[in-house]
C-alpha positions as CSV (number, residue, x, y, z in Angstrom):
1,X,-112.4,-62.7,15.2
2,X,-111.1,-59.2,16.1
3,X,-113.7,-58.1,18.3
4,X,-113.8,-61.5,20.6
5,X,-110.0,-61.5,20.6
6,X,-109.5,-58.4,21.9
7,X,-112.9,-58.9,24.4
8,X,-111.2,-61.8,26.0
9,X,-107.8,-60.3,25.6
10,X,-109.3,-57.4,28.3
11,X,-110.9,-60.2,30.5
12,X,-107.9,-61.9,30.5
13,X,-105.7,-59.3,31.6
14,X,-108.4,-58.1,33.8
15,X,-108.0,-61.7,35.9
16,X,-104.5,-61.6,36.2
17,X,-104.5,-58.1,37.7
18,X,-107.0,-59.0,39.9
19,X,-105.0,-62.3,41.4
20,X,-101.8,-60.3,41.5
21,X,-103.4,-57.8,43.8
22,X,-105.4,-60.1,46.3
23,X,-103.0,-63.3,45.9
24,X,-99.5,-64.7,45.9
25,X,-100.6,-68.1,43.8
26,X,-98.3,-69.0,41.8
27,X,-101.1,-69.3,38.7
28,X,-101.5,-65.7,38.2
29,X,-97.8,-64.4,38.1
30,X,-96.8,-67.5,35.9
31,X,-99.6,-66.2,34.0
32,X,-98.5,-62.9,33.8
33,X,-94.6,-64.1,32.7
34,X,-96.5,-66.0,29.7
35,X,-98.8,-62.7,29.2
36,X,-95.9,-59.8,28.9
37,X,-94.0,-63.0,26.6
38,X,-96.2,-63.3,24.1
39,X,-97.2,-59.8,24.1
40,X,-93.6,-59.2,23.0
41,X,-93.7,-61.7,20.7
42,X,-96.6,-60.1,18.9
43,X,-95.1,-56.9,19.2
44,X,-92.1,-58.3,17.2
45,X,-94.4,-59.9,14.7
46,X,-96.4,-56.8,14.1
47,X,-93.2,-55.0,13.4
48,X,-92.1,-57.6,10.5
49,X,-95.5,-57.7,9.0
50,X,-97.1,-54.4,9.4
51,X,-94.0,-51.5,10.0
52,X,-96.7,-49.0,10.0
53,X,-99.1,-50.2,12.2
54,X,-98.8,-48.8,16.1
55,X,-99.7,-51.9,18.4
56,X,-102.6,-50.4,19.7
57,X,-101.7,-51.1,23.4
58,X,-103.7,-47.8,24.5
59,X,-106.0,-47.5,21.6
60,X,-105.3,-44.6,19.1
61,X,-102.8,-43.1,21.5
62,X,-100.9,-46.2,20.7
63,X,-100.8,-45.1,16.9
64,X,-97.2,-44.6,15.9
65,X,-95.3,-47.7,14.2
66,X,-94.1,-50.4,17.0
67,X,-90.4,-49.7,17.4
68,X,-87.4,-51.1,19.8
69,X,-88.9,-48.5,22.7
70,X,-92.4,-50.2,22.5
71,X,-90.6,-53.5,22.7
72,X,-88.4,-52.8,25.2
73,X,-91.5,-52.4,27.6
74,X,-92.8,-55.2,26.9
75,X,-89.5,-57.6,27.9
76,X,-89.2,-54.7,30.9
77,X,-92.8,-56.0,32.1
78,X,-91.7,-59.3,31.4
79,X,-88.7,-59.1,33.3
80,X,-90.5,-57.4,36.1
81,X,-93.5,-60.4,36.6
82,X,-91.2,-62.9,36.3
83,X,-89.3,-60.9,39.9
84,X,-92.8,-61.3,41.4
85,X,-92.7,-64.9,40.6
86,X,-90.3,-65.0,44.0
87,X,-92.7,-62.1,46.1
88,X,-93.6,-62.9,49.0
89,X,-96.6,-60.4,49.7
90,X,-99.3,-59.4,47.4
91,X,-99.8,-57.0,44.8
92,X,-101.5,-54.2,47.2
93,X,-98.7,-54.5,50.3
94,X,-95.9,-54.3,46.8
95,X,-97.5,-50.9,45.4
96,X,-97.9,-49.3,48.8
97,X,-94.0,-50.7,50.0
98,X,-92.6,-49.6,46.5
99,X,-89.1,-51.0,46.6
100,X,-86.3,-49.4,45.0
101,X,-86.3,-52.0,41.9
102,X,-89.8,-51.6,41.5
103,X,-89.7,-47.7,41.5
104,X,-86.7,-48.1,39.0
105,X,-88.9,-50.3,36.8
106,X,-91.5,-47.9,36.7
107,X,-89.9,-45.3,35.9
108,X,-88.1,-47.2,33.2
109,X,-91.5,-48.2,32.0
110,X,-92.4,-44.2,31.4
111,X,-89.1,-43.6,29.8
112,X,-90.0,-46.3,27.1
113,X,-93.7,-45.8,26.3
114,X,-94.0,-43.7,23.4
115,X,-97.8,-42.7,24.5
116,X,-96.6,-40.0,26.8
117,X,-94.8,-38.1,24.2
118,X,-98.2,-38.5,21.4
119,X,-100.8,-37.4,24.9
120,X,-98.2,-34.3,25.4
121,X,-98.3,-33.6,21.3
122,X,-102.1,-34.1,21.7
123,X,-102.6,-31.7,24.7
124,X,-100.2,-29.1,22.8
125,X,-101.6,-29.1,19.3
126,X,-105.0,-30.6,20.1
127,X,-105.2,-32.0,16.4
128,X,-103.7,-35.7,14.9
129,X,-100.4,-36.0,13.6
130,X,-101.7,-35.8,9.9
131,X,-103.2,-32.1,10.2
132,X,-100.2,-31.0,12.6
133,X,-97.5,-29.0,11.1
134,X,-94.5,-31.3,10.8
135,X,-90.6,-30.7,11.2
136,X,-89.1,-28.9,8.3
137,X,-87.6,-31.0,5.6
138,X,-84.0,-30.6,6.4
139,X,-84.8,-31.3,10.0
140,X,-86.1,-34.8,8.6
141,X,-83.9,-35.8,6.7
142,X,-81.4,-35.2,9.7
143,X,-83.3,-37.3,11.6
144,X,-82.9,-40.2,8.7
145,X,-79.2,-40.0,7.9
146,X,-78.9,-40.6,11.6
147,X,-81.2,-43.7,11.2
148,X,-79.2,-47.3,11.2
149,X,-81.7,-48.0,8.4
150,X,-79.9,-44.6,6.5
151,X,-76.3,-46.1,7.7
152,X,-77.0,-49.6,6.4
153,X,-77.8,-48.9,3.3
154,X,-76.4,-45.7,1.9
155,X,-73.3,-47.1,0.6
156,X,-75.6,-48.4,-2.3
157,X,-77.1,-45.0,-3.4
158,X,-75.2,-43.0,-6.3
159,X,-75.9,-39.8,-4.6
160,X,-76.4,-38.7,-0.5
161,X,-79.6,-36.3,-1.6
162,X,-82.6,-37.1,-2.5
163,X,-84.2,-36.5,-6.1
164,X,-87.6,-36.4,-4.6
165,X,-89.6,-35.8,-1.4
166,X,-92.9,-35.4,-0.4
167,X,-95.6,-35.8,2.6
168,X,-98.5,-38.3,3.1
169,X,-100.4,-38.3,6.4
170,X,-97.9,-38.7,9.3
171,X,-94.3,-39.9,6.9
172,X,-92.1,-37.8,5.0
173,X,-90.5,-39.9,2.4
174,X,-87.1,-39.4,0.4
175,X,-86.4,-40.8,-3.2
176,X,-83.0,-41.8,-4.1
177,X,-81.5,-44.3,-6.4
178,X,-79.0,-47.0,-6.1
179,X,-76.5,-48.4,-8.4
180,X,-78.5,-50.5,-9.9
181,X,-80.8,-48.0,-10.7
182,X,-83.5,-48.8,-8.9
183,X,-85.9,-46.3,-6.7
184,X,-84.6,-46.7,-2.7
185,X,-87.6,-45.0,-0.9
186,X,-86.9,-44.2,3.0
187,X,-89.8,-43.3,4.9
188,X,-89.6,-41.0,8.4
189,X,-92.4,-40.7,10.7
190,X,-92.8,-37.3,11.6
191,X,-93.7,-37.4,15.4
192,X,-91.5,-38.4,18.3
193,X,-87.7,-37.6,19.2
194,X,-86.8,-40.8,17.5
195,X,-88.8,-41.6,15.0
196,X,-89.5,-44.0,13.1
197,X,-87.7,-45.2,9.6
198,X,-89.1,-47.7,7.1
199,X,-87.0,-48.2,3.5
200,X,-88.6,-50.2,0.1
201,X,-86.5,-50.6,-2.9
202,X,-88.7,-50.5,-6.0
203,X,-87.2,-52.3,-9.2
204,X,-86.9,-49.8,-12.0
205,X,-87.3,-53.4,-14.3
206,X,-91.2,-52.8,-15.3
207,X,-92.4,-50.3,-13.2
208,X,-93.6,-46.8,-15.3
209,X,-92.9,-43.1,-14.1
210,X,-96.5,-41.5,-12.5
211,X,-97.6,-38.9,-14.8
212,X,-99.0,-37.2,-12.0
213,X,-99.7,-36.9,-8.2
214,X,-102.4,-37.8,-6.4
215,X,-103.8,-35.7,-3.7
216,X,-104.5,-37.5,-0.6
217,X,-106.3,-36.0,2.1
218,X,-106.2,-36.9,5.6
């Protein structure tokens, strides 16, 4: 169902644009309130379920994990179609009379969308984030004890450094242990200004040591 999902995804976005440029019915920006909605919804769903998936919203550019930023635009968007609810004039007179609101919207919309940052990465290094040199490992694990996931939880570890660290693909993670003895595994995504933090606690009931690593490639 992924392909016809996402085929009348596109025409349905595709319709509301159109009516919001050429029309002031009340059908399309209704429709593009429930749109921008759900869309956060989802966004908010994906983050529970899959942490590590991006949301796609710009195809592979859209490839970092959905986080509060890519969320934010979403109720921003929302927020901003349910104002054009009340418009008088069509979408065409509104983009070429930008109003102060509108121009501050849009310019919040940039400040949130973490695709600008991964197009100026790809123009600089011309290669994906898992064959990119990333940040050093002190610099990452700067970046996690600033982390609210690294604040709410690091009362339960026996020790502030990690035992164990290591790279796969586009995460740096950190192995520490908590009282109980158990493994608490933070994971930091190693592109963006603020990036990313994911934590698993793995039950030392059970489980064996690996005897050894295995390579993966990207």
């Amino acid at each position: 169902m992924q392909v016809p999902a996402l085929l009348l995804c596109a025409v349905g976005e595709l319709v509301l644009a159109a009516g919001l440029l050429v029309t002031t019915h009340p059908l399309f920006r209704w429709g593009t309130v429930a749109f921008f909605a759900l869309s956060t919804y989802v966004l908010l769903e994906l983050r529970r379920r899959r942490p590590d998936a991006g949301c796609g919203c710009f195809g592979e550019v859209s490839s970092a994990p959905v986080g509060l930023r890519s969320i934010g635009r979403t109720v921003v968007l929302t927020g901003m179609a349910l104002m054009s609810v009340w418009s008088p004039v069509t979408g065409w007179v509104a983009a070429f009379q930008l109003s102060w609101y509108a121009a501050a919207g849009v310019a919040l919309l940039v400040l949130l969308s973490p695709e600008i940052e991964e197009l100026i990465d790809r123009v600089r290094f011309r290669a994906p984030c898992e064959q990119r040199r990333g940040p050093a490992e002190s610099v990452t694990l700067s970046r996690l004890r600033s982390s609210g996931v690294w604040r709410a939880n690091k009362e339960t570890l026996t020790s502030a450094e990690p035992y164990d660290s290591w790279r796969e693909l586009c995460w740096r993670f950190f192995a520490f242990r908590n009282h109980d003895g158990d493994d608490v595994v933070f994971a930091v995504y190693l592109s963006g200004r603020r990036p990313a933090v994911r934590m698993a606690v793995v039950s030392a009931e059970g489980s064996e040591p690996l005897t050894e690593y295995t390579t993966v490639s990207a």
